[in-house]
SETI-913707 format. One record per residue (C-alpha): residue number from 1; residue in three letters; x, y negated, z. Coordinates in Angstrom, 2 decimals, always signed. Example, Ala and Ser with C-alpha at 12.3 -4.5 7.8 and 13.67 -1.06 7.14 Angstrom:
% SETI-913707
(seza 1,"ala",(+12.30,+4.50,+7.80))
(seza 2,"ser",(+13.67,+1.06,+7.14))
***
This chain:
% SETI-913707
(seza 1,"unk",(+9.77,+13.04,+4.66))
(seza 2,"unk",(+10.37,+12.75,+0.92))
(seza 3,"unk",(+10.02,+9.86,-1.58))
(seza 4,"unk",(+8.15,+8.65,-3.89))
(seza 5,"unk",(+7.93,+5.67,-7.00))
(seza 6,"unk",(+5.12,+3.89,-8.64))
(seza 7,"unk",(+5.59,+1.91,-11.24))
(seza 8,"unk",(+3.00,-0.87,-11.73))
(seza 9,"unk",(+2.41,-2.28,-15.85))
(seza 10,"unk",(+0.16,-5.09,-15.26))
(seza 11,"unk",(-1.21,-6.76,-18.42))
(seza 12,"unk",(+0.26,-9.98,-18.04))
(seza 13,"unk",(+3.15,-9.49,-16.22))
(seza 14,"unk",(+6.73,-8.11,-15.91))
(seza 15,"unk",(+6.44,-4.17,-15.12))
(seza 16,"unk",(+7.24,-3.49,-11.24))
(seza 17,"unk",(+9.09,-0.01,-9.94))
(seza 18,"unk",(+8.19,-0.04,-6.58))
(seza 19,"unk",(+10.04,+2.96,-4.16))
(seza 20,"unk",(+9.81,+4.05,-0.56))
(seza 21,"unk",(+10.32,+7.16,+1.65))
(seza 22,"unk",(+7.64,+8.37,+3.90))
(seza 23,"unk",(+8.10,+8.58,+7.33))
(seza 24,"unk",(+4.59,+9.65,+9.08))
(seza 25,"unk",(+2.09,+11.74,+7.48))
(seza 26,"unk",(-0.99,+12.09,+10.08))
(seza 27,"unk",(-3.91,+13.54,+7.83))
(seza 28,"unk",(-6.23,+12.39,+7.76))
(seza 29,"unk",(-5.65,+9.40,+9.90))
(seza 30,"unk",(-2.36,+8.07,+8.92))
(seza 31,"unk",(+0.33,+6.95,+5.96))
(seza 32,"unk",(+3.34,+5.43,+6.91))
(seza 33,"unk",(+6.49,+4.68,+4.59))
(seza 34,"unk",(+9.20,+2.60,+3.32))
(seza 35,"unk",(+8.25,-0.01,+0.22))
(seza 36,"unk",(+11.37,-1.33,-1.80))
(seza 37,"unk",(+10.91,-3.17,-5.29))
(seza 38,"unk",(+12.52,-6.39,-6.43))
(seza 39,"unk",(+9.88,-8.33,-4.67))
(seza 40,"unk",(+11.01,-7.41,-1.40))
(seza 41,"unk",(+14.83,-8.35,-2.14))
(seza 42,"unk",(+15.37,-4.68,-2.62))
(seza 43,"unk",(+15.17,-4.31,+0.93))
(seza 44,"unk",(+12.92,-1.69,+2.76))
(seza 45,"unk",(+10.07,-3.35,+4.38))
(seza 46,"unk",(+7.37,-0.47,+6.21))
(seza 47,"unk",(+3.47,+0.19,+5.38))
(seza 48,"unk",(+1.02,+1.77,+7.78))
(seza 49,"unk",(-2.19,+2.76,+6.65))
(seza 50,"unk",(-4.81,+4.28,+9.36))
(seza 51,"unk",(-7.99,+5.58,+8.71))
(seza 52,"unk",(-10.21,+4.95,+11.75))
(seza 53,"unk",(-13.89,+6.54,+11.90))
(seza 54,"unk",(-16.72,+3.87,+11.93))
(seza 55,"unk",(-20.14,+4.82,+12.36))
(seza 56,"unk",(-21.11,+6.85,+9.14))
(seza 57,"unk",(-18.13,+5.47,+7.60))
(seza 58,"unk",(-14.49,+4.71,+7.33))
(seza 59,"unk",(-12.11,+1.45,+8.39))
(seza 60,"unk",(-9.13,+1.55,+6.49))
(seza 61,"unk",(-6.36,-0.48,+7.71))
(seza 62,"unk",(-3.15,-1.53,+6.15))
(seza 63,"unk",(-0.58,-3.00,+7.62))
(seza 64,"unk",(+2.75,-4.21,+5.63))
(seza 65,"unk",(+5.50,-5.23,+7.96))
(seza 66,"unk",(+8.84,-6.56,+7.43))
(seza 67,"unk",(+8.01,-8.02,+4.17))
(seza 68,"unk",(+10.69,-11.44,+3.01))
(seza 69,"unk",(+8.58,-14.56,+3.50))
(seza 70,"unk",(+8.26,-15.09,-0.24))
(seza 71,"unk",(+6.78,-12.13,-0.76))
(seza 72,"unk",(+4.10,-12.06,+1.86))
(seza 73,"unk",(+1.25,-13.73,-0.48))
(seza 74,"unk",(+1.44,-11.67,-3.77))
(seza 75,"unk",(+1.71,-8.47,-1.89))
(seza 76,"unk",(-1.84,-9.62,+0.37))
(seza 77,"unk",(-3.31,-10.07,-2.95))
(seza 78,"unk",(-1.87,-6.58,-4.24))
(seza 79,"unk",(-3.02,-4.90,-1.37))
(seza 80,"unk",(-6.30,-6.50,-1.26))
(seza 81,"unk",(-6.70,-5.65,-5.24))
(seza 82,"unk",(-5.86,-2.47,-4.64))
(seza 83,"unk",(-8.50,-1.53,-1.55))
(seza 84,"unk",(-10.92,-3.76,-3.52))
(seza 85,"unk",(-10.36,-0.61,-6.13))
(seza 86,"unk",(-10.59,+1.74,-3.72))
(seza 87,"unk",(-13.84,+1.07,-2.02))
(seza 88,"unk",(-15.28,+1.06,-5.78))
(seza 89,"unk",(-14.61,+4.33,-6.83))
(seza 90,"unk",(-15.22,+5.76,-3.16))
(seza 91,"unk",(-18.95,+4.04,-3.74))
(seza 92,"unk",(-19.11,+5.36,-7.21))
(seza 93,"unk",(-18.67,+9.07,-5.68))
(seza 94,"unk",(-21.35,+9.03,-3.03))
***
């Protein structure tokens, strides 16, 4: 349970509130909740995020279900961003 809100400022762009309840919390294998912003038609659309062992690493997988056709594409490339991120400052800390 609970909620949470991120609000994305991108230089270019409009600013984004994005909003969502959480509905599994599996540490530290798995992240799933409710994502809500304009984008998705202000209707709740559901991210899973599992962390799978593999070898002396980690698989991350995302999964974004439920998402309005329209929105599919920009919210690929927001994930993908995003993980792209994620794997630098993960590689920066080893």
């Amino acid at each position: 349970g609970g909620g949470f809100r991120v609000v994305m400022v991108p230089k270019d762009r409009e600013t984004v509130e994005h909003w969502g309840e959480y509905l599994r919390i599996e540490p530290p294998s798995l992240l799933s909740f409710t994502w809500i912003s304009k984008n998705t038609d202000r209707w709740p659309s559901e991210v899973t995020i599992e962390f799978r062992e593999e070898g002396d690493g980690t698989e991350l997988v995302l999964t974004h279900r439920g998402l309005p056709e329209k929105a599919v594409n920009g919210h690929r490339a927001g994930w993908t961003e995003i993980i792209e991120q994620l794997e630098q400052v993960v590689a920066e800390k080893r």
